[in-house]
N, C-alpha and C positions, 0 to 999 in steps of 0.2 A: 497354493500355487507357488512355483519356485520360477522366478525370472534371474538368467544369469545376461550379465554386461560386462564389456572389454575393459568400462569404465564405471565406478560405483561413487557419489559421493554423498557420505551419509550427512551433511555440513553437521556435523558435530566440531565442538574446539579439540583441535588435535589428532583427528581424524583423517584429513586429506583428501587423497584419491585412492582405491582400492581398485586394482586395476591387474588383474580382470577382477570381479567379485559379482556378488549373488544377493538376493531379497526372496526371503521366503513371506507368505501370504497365509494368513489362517482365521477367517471369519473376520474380514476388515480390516484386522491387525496387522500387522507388522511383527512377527514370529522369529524371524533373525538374519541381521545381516551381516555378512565376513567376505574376506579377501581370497583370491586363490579358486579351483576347481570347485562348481558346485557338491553338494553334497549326495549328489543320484542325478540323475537324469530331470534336467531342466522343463516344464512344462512350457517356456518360450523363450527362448536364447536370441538375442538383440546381436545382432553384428557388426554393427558402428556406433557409435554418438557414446552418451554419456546418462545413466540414470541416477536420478535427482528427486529431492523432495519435492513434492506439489508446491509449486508457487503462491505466495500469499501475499495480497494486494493490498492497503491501508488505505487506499485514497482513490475512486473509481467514481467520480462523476456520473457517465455513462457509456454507452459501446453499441455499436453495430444498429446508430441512428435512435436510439435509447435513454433520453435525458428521467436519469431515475428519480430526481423530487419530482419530475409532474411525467409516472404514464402509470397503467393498469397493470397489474398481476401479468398479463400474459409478457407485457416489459421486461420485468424483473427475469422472468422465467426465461425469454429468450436472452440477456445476458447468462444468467447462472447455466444456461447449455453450452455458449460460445465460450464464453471464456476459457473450459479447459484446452481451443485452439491456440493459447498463447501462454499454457502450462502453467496457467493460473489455477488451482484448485478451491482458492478460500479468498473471500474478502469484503471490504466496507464497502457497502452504496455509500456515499458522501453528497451530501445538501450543502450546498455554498447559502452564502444571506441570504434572508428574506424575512420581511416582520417576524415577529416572534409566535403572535396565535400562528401565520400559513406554518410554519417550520414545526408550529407543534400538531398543526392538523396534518402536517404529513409524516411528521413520525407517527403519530396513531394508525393513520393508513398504513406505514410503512412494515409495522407491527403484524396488521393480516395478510399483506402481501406475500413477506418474507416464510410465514408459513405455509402459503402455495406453492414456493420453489421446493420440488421435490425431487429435485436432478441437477445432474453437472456441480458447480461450482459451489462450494459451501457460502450462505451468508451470514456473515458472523458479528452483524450487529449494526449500527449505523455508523456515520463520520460526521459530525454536526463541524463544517468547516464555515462558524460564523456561527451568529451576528455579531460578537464581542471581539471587535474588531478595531484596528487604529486604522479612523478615515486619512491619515498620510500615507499609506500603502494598502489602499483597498484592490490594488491592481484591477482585477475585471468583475470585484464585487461592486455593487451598489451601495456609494456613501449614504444615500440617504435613509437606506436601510441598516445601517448600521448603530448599534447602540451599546453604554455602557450595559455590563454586566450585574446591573441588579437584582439582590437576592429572588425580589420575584419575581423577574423573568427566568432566573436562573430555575429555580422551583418548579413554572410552570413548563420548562422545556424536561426536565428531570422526571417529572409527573406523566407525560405525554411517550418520552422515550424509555419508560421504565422495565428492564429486563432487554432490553433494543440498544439503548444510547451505549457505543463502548468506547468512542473515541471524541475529544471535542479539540478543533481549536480555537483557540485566542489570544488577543495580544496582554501579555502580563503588566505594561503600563497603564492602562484603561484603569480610570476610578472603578473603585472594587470591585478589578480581577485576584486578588493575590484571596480575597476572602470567598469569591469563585472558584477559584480555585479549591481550596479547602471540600466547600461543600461536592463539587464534582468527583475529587477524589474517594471522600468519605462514602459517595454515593456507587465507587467503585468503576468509573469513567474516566480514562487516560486522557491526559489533558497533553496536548499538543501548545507550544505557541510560535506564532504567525502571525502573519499581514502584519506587522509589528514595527513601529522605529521606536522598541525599548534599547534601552544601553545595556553593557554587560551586565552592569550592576543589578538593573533591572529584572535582568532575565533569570540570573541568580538566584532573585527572591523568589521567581516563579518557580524555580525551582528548589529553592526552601518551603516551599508552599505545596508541593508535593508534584509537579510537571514534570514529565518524564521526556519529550518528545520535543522537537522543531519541527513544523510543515514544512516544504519544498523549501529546502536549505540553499539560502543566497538570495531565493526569488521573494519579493513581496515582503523584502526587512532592510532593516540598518545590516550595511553593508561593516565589513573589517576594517577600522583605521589602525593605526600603530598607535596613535593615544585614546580612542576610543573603539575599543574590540566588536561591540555591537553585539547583534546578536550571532551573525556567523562566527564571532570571536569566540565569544560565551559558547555556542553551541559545538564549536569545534575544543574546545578543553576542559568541559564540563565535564567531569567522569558519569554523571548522572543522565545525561541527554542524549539520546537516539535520534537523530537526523534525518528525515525523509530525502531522498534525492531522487531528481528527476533527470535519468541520466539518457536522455535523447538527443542530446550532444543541442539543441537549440536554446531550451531555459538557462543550458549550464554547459559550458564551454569542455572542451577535453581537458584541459589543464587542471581546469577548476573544480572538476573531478578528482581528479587525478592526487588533488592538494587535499580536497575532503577525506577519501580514502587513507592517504599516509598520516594526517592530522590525528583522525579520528578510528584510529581501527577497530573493527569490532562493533562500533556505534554508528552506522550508517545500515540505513535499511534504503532498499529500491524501490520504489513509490512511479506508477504510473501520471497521477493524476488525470485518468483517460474521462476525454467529453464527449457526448452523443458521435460525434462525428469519428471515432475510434472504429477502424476496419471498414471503414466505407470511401467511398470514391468524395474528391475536391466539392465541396459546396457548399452551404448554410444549413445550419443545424442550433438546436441551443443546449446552453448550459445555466440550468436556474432560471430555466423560462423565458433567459434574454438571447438572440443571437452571436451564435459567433461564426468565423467561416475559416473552413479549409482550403488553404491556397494549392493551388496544383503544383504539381512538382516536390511536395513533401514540405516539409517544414510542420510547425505548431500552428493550431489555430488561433485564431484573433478576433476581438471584439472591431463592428465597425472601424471604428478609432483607431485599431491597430493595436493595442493590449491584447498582452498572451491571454489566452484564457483557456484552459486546462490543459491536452495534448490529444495526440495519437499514437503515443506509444501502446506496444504490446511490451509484456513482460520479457518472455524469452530474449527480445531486442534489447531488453535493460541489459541483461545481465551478460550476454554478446557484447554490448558496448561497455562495462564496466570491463568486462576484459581486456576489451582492443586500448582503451585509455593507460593499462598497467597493471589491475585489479587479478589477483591469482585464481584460477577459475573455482574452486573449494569458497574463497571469499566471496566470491561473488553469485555463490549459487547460495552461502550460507545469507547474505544482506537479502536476496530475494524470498529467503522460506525461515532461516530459523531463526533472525534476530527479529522479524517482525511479528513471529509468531508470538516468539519470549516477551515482545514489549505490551502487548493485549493480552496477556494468560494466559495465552491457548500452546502448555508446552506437550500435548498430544499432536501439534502440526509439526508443519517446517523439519522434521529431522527423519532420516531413517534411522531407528532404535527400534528396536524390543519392546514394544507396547505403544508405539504408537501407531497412529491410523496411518493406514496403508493408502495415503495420497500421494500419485509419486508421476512424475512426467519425463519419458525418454527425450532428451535433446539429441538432435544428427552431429554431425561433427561441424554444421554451420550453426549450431548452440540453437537452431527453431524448433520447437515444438514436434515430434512426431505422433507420439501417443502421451496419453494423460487418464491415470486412475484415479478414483474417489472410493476410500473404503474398499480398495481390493477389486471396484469391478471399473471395467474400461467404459470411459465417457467421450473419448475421442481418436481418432486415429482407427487403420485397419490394419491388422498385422497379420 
């Protein structure tokens, strides 16, 4: 299949916009993309917007009334269909706390479920966001579930998530997180750190300890002083550290965007953090089994109490508002598909190139979602 567009962006580094340019398709793959007049006669020629890699999600709670640590296969199955409406093609179910056997009886589930999804959306592993966590920024986790990082808890989540677990976070202060560390990575599991009031220094080690990653950057940590950087500090100059942002302009301000972006280029990924209540109408919905609610009129959701607790962002809307805040649209499509793809292994996503999978999603020129591929064949949209 040859798709030509007014607008191409393969988010590779150096790359740009190819505009007009072309995608050819050949058994899933990705066969070859270039600038300028296709090369014969197009099998579907796009007349506005902009084609793009498949969007890849790191942090997804739930969606479309769908809290994924507690519902059935057919759960699961109904996100991995929707999601490529928000030009998401690939991403983490993510578990917030919860004791350590529930979190390991539900990555065992998590394990058969995952291989029921046999459409839409790729799942590419789990997000264990918790329990090794710092009770001084549990934000909308539960402190009492929260616990140091002991080798055998660590083990027995490793055990339970094994060939599933791809992404964990936690807070690198916790007595022995940095030797958690260790084992998680050895174990071949990207270690994220969060909920966190480590200092720079702190964070550092976790990142001499082999962390690659911050959770929702700003949110749920030691915030930047000028004599103690924190972890936004640490995580904005650390050449090492990829940054989740949650750029729905409520967690995270436009500026404050805006500052992450210029700090950190290149090492910012777009991160939904989307909870059950994602694409559905204002109400009560949970995340991790607790309530939270959707206020009418837009905004993030919240626990009772009034803590944020995950979002309703869609993806396409990331990356819309990463632009509107400053963000070059090539960046901002690359933070949504190829730097998160790069930070979990999977450099067969996130890029249009010559051998990888042909996941790829047309944006309109208001950067929404129209159509979305998986391996070459159409999973949303009618053209």
């Amino acid at each position: 299949m040859l798709i030509a567009a007014p607008r191409v962006i393969p988010a590779l580094p150096g790359t740009g916009i190819l505009a007009p340019g072309y995608v050819t398709i050949d058994d899933g793959r990705i066969a070859a993309v270039g600038e300028g007049p296709p090369p014969g006669s197009p099998d579907l020629g796009l007349d506005s917007g902009v084609l793009v890699p498949g969007l890849v999600d790191l942090q997804v709670n739930g969606y479309y009334g769908v809290d994924l640590a507690d519902c059935d296969p057919d759960g699961w199955a109904l996100v991995a269909r929707r999601l490529p409406e928000t030009g998401t093609t690939a991403f983490l179910p993510t578990f917030i706390t919860a004791p350590v056997p529930t979190l390991a009886t539900e990555l065992r589930s998590a394990a058969k479920t995952a291989e029921a999804v046999t459409a839409g959306a790729r799942v590419l592993g789990v997000h264990l966001e918790g329990p090794f966590l710092s009770p001084a920024r549990a934000g909308a986790h539960r402190r009492d579930w929260i616990v140091a990082p002991s080798p055998g808890a660590v083990t027995e989540l490793l055990d339970a998530g094994r060939g599933l677990l791809r992404l964990m976070t936690l807070a690198p202060e916790a007595d022995g997180a940095l030797a958690a560390i260790g084992m998680l990575t050895a174990a071949g599991v990207v270690v994220s750190m969060g909920h966190s009031d480590a200092t720079a220094a702190e964070v550092a080690a976790g990142a001499d300890a082999g962390a690659r990653m911050v959770t929702h950057l700003f949110n749920a940590q030691r915030g930047l002083h000028h004599r103690e950087p924190g972890v936004v500090g640490q995580a904005l100059t650390d050449q090492r550290l990829t940054s989740g942002l949650i750029v729905d302009l409520s967690h995270v301000s436009a500026a404050a965007c805006a500052i992450a972006f210029a700090a950190a280029p290149g090492r910012i990924c777009l991160i939904t953090d989307a909870a059950a209540c994602a694409g559905m109408p204002p109400g009560r919905y949970l995340l991790g089994g607790q309530p939270v609610d959707l206020p009418p009129g837009g905004g993030a959701p919240v626990r009772p109490g009034g803590t944020l607790a995950g979002s309703a962002l869609r993806m396409d809307l990331a990356v819309s508002n990463a632009v509107a805040v400053g963000l070059g649209l090539p960046e901002a499509v690359a933070a949504a598909s190829r730097i998160p793809a790069d930070l979990i292994g999977r450099p067969d996503l996130g890029r249009l190139a010559a051998g990888a999978a042909a996941d790829l999603a047309w944006l309109g020129d208001d950067l929404r979602a129209r159509a979305t591929w998986v391996s070459g064949a159409r999973v949303y949209g009618s053209l």
